[in-house]
KEKEZA-747813 format. One record per residue (C-alpha): x, y, z; residue in one letter; residue number from 1. Coordinates in steps of 0.25 Angstrom, whole numbers. Each point is the difference from the previous one (the first is absolute). Layout:
# KEKEZA-747813
X, Y, Z, resn, resi
X, Y, Z, A, NUM;
...
# end
This chain:
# KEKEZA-747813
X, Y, Z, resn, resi
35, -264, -234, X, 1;
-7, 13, -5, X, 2;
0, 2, -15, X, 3;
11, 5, -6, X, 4;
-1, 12, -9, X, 5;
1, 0, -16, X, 6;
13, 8, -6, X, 7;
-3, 9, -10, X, 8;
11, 2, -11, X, 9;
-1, 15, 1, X, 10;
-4, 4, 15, X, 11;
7, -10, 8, X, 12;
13, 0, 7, X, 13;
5, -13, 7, X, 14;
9, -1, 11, X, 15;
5, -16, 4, X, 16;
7, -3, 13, X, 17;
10, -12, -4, X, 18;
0, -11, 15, X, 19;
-12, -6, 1, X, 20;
-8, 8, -8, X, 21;
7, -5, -15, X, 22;
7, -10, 6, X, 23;
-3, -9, 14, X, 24;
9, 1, 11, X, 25;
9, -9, 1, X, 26;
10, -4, 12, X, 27;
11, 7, -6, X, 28;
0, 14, -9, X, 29;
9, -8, -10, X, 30;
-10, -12, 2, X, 31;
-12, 7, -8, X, 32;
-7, -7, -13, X, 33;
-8, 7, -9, X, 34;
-9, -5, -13, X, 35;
8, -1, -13, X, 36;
-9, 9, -6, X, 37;
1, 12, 10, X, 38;
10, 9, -7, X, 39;
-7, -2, -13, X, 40;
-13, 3, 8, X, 41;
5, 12, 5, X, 42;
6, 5, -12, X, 43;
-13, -2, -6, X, 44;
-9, 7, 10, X, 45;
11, 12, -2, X, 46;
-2, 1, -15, X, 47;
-16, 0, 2, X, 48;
1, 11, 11, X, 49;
9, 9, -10, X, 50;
12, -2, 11, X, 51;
-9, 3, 11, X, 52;
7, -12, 7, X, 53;
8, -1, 13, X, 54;
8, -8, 11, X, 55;
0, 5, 13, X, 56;
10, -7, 9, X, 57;
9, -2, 12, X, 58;
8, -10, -8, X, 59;
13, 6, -7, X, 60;
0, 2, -13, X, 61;
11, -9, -4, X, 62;
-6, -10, 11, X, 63;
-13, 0, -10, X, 64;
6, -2, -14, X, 65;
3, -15, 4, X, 66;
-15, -2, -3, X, 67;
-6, 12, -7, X, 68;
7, 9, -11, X, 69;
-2, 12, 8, X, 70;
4, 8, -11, X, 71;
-13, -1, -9, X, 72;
-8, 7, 9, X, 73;
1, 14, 11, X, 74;
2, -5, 15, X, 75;
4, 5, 14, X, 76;
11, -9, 6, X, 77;
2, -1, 15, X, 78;
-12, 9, 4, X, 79;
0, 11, -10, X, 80;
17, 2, 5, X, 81;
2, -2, -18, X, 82;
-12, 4, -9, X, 83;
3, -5, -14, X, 84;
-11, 10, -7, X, 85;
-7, -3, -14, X, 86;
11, 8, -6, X, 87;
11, -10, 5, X, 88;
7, 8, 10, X, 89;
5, -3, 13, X, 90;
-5, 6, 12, X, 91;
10, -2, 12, X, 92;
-5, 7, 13, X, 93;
10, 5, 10, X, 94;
2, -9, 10, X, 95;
7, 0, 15, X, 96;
12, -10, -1, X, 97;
-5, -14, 5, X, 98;
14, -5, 4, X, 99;
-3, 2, 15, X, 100;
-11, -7, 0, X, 101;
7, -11, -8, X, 102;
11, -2, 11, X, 103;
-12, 0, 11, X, 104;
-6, -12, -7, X, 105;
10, -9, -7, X, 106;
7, -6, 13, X, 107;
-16, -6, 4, X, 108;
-3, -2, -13, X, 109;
12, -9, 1, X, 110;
-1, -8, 11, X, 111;
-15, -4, -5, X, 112;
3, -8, -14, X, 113;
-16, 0, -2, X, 114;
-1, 15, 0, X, 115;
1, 7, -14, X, 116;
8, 15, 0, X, 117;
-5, 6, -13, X, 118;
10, 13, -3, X, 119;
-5, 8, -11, X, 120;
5, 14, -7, X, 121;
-8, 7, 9, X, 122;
-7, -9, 10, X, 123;
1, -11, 8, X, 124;
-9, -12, 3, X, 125;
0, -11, 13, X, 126;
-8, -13, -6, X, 127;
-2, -11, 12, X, 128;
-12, -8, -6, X, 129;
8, -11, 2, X, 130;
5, 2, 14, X, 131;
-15, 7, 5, X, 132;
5, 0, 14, X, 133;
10, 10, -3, X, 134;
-10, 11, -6, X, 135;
0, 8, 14, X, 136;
15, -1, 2, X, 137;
1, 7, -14, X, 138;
-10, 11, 1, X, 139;
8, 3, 15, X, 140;
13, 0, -7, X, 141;
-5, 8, -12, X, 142;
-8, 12, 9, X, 143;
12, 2, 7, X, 144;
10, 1, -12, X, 145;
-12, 9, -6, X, 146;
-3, 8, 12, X, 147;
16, 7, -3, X, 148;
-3, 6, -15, X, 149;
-13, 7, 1, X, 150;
1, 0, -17, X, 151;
-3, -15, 2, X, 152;
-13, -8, 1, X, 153;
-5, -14, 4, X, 154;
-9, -8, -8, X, 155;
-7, -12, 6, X, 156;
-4, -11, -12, X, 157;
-4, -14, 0, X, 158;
12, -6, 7, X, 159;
10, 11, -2, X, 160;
3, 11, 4, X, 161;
5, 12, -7, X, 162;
10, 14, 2, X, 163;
-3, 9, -11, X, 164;
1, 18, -3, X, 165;
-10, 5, 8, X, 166;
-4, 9, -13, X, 167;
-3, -12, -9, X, 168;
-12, -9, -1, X, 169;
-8, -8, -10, X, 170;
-10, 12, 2, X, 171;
7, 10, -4, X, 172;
6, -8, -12, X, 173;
-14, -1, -5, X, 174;
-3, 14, 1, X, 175;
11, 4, -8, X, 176;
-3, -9, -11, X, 177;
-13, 6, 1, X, 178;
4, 14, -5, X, 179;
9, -6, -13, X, 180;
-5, -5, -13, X, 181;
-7, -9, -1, X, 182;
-4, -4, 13, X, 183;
-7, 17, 2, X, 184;
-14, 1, -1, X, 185;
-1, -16, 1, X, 186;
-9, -7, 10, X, 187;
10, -8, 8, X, 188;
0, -15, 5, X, 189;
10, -4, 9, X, 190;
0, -15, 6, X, 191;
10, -5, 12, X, 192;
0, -9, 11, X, 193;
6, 5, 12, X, 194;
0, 12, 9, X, 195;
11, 8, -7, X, 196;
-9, 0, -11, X, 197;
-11, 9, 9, X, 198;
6, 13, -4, X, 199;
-1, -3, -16, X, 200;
-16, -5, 3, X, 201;
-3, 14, 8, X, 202;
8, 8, -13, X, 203;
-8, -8, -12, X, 204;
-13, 1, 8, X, 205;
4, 17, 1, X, 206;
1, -1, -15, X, 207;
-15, -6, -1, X, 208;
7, -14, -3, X, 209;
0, -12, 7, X, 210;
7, -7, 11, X, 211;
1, -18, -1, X, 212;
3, -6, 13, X, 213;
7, -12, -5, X, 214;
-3, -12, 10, X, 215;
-5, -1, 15, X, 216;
1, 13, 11, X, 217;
-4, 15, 2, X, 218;
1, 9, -10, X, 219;
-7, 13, -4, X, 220;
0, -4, -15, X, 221;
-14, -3, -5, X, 222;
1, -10, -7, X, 223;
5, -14, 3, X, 224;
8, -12, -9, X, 225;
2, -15, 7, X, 226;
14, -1, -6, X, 227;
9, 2, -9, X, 228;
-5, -11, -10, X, 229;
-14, 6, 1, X, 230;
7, 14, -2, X, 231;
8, -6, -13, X, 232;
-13, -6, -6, X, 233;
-6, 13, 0, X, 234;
11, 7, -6, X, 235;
-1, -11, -12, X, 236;
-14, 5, 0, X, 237;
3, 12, -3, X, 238;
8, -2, -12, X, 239;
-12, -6, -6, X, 240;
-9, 14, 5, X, 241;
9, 11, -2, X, 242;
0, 4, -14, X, 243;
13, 6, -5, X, 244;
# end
């Protein structure tokens, strides 16, 4: 593991992917367990960093809430599609209408028990962690459905795969916050885990911030975290170095 940086209560920005970066992956999205002391942690390194805090997600924000109170702090909610700024205001892009690909991919979601079809306000997500095999099968069925509605893009993550506005991305979420109070004229630290999370790592390190790779894989961020419980632990340390 590289060594982490130090957050500093006026210059800092911090950006947090939620699976497996607060959080280990689990077999099931709504199998996750997180710390009892995350939500007070976070809301804690948010008041040191004058509000300078944010989630950057795939997860649906109502999907997020049965763990975090997504409230306290600014996020973006299934990649960048809703940006909830400092100011409290939504942020809903416009987004093609999903219900095609939703028809494509119910009937094989159905007849495989062990897959997990995710159908979100915006986007849609195809788990198969517990049915590994079938991980071709749903890329195949997905390209197709997205390969009709060019305003669509797929993602590929840790054993999902994912249909999503092609204008929307974590990225992009980031660079926005980037530009409001009180993230503009921060130096920006954003951590994730998995290759969705690319695009945000190449915007922070634009900004002269830094990118944390969260586990094992290629990345082009610079700096490098064993897991989340090593990533947690720093974020305890902070509270103890950041000076309000």
């Amino acid at each position: 593991m590289t060594t982490l940086p130090t957050l500093s209560a006026h210059g800092s920005a911090l950006f947090l992917d939620f699976d497996g970066t607060l959080a280990e992956l689990a077999s099931r999205p709504d199998a996750v367990r997180i710390p009892p002391d995350l939500p007070s942690l976070l809301d804690a390194l948010h008041e040191r960093l004058g509000g300078a805090l944010a989630l950057i997600t795939g997860r649906a924000r109502g999907d997020l809430q049965r763990w975090l109170p997504v409230q306290h702090w600014p996020g973006a909610f299934e990649h960048g599609a809703l940006r909830v700024g400092a100011d409290g205001v939504d942020r809903l892009a416009v987004t093609p209408d999903l219900g095609p690909v939703v028809m494509a991919v119910q009937p094989f979601a159905a007849r495989h028990p062990a897959l997990l079809l995710e159908v979100k306000q915006t986007a849609l997500a195809l788990h198969y962690r517990l049915a590994p095999e079938l991980g071709p099968a749903c890329v195949d069925l997905l390209e197709q459905a997205v390969a009709e509605h060019p305003g669509l893009r797929l993602l590929h993550g840790k054993a999902v795969v994912e249909v999503k506005a092609a204008h929307t991305s974590k990225g992009a979420a980031i660079d926005c916050f980037m530009r409001e109070p009180p993230f503009v004229g921060r130096r920006p630290v954003f951590a994730g885990d998995d290759v969705t999370d690319e695009d945000g790592f190449a915007v922070v390190q634009s900004h002269g911030g830094e990118g944390v790779k969260v586990g094992n894989g290629p990345s082009i961020a610079r700096l490098r975290c064993d897991s989340p419980q090593v990533l947690r632990d720093w974020l305890r340390q902070q509270i103890e170095e950041v000076k309000p």
